[in-house]
C-alpha positions as CSV (number, residue, x, y, z in Angstrom):
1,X,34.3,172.7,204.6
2,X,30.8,173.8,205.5
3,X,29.2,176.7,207.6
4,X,30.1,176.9,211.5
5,X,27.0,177.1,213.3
6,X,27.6,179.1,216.7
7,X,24.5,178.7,218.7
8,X,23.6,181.4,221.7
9,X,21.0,180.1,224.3
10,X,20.8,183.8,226.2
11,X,19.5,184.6,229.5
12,X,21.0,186.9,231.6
13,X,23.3,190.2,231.0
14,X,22.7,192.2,227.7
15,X,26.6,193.8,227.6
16,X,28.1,191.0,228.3
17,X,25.9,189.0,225.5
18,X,26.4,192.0,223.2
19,X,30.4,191.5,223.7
20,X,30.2,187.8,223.0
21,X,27.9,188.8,219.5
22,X,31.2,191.6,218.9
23,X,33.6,188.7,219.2
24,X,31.9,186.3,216.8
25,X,31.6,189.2,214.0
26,X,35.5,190.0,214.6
27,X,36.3,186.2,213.1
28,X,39.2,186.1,211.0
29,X,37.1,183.2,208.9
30,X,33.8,184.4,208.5
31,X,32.0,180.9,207.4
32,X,29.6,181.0,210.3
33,X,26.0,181.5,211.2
34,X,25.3,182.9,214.7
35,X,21.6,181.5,216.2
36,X,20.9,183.6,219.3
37,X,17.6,181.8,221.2
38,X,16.6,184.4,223.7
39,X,15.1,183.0,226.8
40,X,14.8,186.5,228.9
41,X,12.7,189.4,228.1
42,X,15.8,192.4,228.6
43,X,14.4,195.4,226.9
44,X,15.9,196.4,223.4
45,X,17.4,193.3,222.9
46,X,15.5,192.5,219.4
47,X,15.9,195.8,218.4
48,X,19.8,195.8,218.9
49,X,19.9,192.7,216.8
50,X,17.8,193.9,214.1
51,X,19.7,196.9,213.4
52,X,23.5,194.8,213.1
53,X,22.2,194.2,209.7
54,X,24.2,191.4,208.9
55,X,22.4,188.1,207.5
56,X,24.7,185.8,208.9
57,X,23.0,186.8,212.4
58,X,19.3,184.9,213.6
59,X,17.8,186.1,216.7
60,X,14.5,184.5,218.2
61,X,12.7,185.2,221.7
62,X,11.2,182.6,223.1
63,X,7.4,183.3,223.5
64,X,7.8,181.3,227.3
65,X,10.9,180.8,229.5
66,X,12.1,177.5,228.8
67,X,15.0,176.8,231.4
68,X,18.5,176.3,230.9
69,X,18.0,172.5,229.5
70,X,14.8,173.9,227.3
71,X,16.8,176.5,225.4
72,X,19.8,174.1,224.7
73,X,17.6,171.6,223.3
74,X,15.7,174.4,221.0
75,X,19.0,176.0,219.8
76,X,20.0,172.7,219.3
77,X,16.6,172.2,217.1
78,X,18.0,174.9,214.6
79,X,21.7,173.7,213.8
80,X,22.0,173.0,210.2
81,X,25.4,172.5,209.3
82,X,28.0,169.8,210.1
83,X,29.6,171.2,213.2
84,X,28.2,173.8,216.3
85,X,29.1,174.9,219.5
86,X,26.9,175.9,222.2
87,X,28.5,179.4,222.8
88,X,28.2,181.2,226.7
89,X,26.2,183.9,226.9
90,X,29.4,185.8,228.8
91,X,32.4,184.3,226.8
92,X,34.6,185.4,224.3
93,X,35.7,184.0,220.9
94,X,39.3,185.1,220.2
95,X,39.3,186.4,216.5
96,X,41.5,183.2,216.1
97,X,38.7,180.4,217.0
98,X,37.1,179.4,214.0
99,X,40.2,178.9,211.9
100,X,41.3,176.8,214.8
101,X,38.9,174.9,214.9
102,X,38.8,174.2,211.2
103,X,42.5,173.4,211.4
104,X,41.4,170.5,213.9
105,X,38.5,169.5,211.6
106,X,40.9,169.0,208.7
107,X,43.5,166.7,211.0
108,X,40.8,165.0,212.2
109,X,37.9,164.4,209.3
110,X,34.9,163.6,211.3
111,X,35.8,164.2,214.7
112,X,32.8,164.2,217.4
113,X,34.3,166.8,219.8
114,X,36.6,169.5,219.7
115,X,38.6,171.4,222.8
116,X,40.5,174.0,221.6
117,X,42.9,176.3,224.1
118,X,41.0,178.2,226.8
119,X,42.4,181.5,228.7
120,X,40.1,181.6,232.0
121,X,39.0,185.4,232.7
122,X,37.0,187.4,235.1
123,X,34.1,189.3,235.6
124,X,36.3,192.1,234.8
125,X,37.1,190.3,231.6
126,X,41.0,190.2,232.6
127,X,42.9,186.6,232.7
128,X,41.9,185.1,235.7
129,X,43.6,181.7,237.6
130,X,41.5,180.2,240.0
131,X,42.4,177.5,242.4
132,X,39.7,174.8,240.7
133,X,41.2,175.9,237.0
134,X,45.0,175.8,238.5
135,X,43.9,171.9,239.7
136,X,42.3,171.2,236.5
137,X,45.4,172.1,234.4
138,X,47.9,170.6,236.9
139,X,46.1,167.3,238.2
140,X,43.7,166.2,235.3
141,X,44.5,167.9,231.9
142,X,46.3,165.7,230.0
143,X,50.2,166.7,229.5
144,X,50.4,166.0,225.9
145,X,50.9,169.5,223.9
146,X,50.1,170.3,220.4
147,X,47.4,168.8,218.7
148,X,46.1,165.3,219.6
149,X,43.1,162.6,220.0
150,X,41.9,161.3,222.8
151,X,38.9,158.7,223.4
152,X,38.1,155.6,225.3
153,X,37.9,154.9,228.7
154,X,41.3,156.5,229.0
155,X,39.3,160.1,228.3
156,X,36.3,159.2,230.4
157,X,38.8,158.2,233.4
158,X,40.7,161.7,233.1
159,X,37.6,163.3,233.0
160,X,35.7,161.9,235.8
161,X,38.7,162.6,237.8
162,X,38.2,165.7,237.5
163,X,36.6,167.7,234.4
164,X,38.8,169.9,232.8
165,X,36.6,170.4,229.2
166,X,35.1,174.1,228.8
167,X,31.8,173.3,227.7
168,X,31.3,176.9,225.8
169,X,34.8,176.7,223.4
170,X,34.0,172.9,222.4
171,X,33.1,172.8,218.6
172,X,30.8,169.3,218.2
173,X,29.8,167.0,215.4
174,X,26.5,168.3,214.8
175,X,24.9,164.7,213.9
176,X,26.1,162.9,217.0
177,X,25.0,165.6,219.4
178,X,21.2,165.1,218.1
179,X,21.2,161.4,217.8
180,X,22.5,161.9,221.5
181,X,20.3,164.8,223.1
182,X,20.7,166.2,226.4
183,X,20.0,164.4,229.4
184,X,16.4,164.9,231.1
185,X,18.0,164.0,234.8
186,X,21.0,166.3,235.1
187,X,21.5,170.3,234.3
188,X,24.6,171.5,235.9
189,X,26.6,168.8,234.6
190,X,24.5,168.4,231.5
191,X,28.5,169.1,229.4
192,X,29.8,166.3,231.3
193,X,26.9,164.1,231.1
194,X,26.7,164.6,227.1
195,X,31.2,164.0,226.5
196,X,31.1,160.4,228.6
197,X,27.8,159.4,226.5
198,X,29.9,160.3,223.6
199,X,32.7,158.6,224.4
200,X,30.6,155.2,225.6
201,X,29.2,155.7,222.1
202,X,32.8,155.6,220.9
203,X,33.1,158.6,219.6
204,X,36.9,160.4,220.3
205,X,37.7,164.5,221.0
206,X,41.0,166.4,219.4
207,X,42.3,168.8,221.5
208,X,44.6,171.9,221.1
209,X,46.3,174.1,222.9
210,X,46.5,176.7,220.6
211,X,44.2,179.2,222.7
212,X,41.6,180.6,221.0
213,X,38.2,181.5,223.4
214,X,38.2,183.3,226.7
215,X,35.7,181.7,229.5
216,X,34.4,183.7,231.8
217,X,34.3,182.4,235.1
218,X,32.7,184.6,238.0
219,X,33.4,185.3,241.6
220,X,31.2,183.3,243.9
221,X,29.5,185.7,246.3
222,X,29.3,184.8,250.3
223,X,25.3,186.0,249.8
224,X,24.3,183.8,247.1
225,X,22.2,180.7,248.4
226,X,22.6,179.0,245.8
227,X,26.4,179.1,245.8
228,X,26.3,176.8,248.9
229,X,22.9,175.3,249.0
230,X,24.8,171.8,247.8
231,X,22.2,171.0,245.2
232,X,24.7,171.5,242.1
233,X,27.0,168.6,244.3
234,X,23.9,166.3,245.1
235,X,23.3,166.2,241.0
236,X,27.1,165.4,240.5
237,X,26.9,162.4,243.0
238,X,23.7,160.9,241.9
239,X,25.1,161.4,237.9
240,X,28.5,160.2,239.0
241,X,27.1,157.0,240.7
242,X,24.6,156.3,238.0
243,X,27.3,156.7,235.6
244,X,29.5,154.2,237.2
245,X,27.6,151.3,236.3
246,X,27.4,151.6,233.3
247,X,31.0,152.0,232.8
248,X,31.1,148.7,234.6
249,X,28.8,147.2,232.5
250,X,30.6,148.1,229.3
251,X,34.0,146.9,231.0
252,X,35.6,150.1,231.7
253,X,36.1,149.7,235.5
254,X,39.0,152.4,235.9
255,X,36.6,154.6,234.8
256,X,33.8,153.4,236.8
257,X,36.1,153.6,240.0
258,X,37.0,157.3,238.7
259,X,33.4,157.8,238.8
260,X,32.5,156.4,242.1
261,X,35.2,158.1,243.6
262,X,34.8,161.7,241.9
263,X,37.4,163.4,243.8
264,X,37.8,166.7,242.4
265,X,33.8,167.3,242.9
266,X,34.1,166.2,247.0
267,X,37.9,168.5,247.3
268,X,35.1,171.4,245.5
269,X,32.6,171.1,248.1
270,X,35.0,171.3,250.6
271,X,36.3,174.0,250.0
272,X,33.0,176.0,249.6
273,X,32.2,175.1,253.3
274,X,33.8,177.8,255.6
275,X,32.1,180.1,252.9
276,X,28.6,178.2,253.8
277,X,29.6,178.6,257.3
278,X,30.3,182.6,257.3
279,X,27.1,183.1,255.5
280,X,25.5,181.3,258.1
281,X,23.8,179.0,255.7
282,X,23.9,176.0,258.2
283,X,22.3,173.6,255.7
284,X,24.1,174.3,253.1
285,X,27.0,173.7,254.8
286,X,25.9,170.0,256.0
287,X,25.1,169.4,252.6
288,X,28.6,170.4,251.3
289,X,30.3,168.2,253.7
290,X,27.6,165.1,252.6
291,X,28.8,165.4,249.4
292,X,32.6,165.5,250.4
293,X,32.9,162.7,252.9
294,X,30.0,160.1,251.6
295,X,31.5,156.7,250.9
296,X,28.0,155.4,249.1
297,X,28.4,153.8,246.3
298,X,31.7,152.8,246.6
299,X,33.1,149.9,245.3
300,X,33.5,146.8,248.2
């Protein structure tokens, strides 16, 4: 089975990228090549890289910030081998993931997509349950345990109910992702956008519960404009509505209706509106609720 090829689009934090390196070097199967594609300009950065000495390791800096979309599409540029996954900047690999992975590989001989088990932590880097993971696991993950397939408009469906994939920890068939790309008209649900596009393709994901990667999920602060500007929801809708006829056209009309109706996106920006409001970020607010209660789009 060849080489794993972990690829690193980094912006942002230099400890918590250094602690995501330390975590791909503590693999129990070392078969891998880490590509770190540095999109910031953090000083020492190059210099910490160059002196871990270890070949397996490539580290680039981009010459210009490319955006989120940009570096994905460059780091994607560099995958050699048969399988990748687009690692977070701030997650973990659990000394178990590659051997997982592998085992899933083997049950599954040319699987597109791979989810292995996910524990959700902190900033703090302790295990952390949120409300939107607790209604992913409960509402939309599938109950199945063990090791399994899924594809078809009976995966797209789940999903666009409500997404419970974890971008970072999903291991992909190299090939497909590039004859695929990444979408020029979304960026916050670029994962989302790439798995249905997959699937439509006819392309199937095994998934494991065996957990194996940590994702880091952050505490949304009542001063960040962005948190409640809306935007990320206004993306979702249009994607979600765009998305829904194709489903239609290719015959998959519970998933179309899934898509049209996106429920778990409108419950999220509901419940980020009193936030909105005690920030006093009136717009944002109105644009929350928009996105909640519009019936556009929806089937007659």
């Amino acid at each position: 089975m060849s080489t794993l090829d972990i690829l690193l689009p980094y912006y942002g934090d230099v400890a918590l990228m250094q602690a995501a390196v330390r975590s791909v070097l503590a693999q129990t199967d070392g078969d891998w090549r880490l590509t770190v594609v540095d999109d910031g300009k953090e000083p020492g950065v190059p210099e910490w890289f160059a002196e871990l000495g270890d070949p397996r390791v490539r580290y680039f800096r981009n010459e210009q910030n490319l955006g989120v979309t940009g570096n994905y599409r460059k780091c994607l540029g560099l995958a050699e081998h048969e399988y990748l996954v687009f690692m977070g900047t701030d997650d973990i690999m659990l000394p178990n993931y590659i051997a997982n992975v592998r085992a899933s590989m083997a049950a599954y001989p040319g699987v597109a997509m791979i989810q292995p088990g996910v524990e959700v932590i902190g900033s703090d880097g302790r295990p952390s349950s949120t409300l939107a993971d607790e209604s992913k696991r409960r509402l939309y993950a599938p109950k199945q345990r063990g090791r399994f397939l899924m594809g078809g408009e009976e995966l797209a469906t789940s999903l666009l109910k409500g997404n419970w994939l974890y971008f970072p920890s999903i291991c992909w068939r190299t090939e497909v992702v590039k004859n695929t790309g990444f979408r020029d008209d979304v960026e916050i649900i670029q994962d989302l956008a790439l798995v249905i596009d997959l699937l439509q393709a006819g392309e199937q994901m095994a998934i494991d519960d065996v957990r194996c990667f940590q994702y880091r999920r952050h505490a949304v602060s009542v001063s960040s404009t962005s948190a409640f500007s809306g935007a990320r929801f206004e993306e979702a809708r249009r994607y979600f509505l765009d998305v829904a006829d194709r489903l239609d056209r290719q015959g998959w009309h519970r998933a179309a209706r899934a898509s049209r109706l996106h429920i778990s996106a409108r419950i999220h920006a509901l419940t980020l509106v009193p936030g909105a409001l005690r920030a006093k970020q009136w717009n944002g607010a109105k644009s929350l609720l928009k996105n909640a209660t519009s019936t556009s789009g929806q089937p007659r």
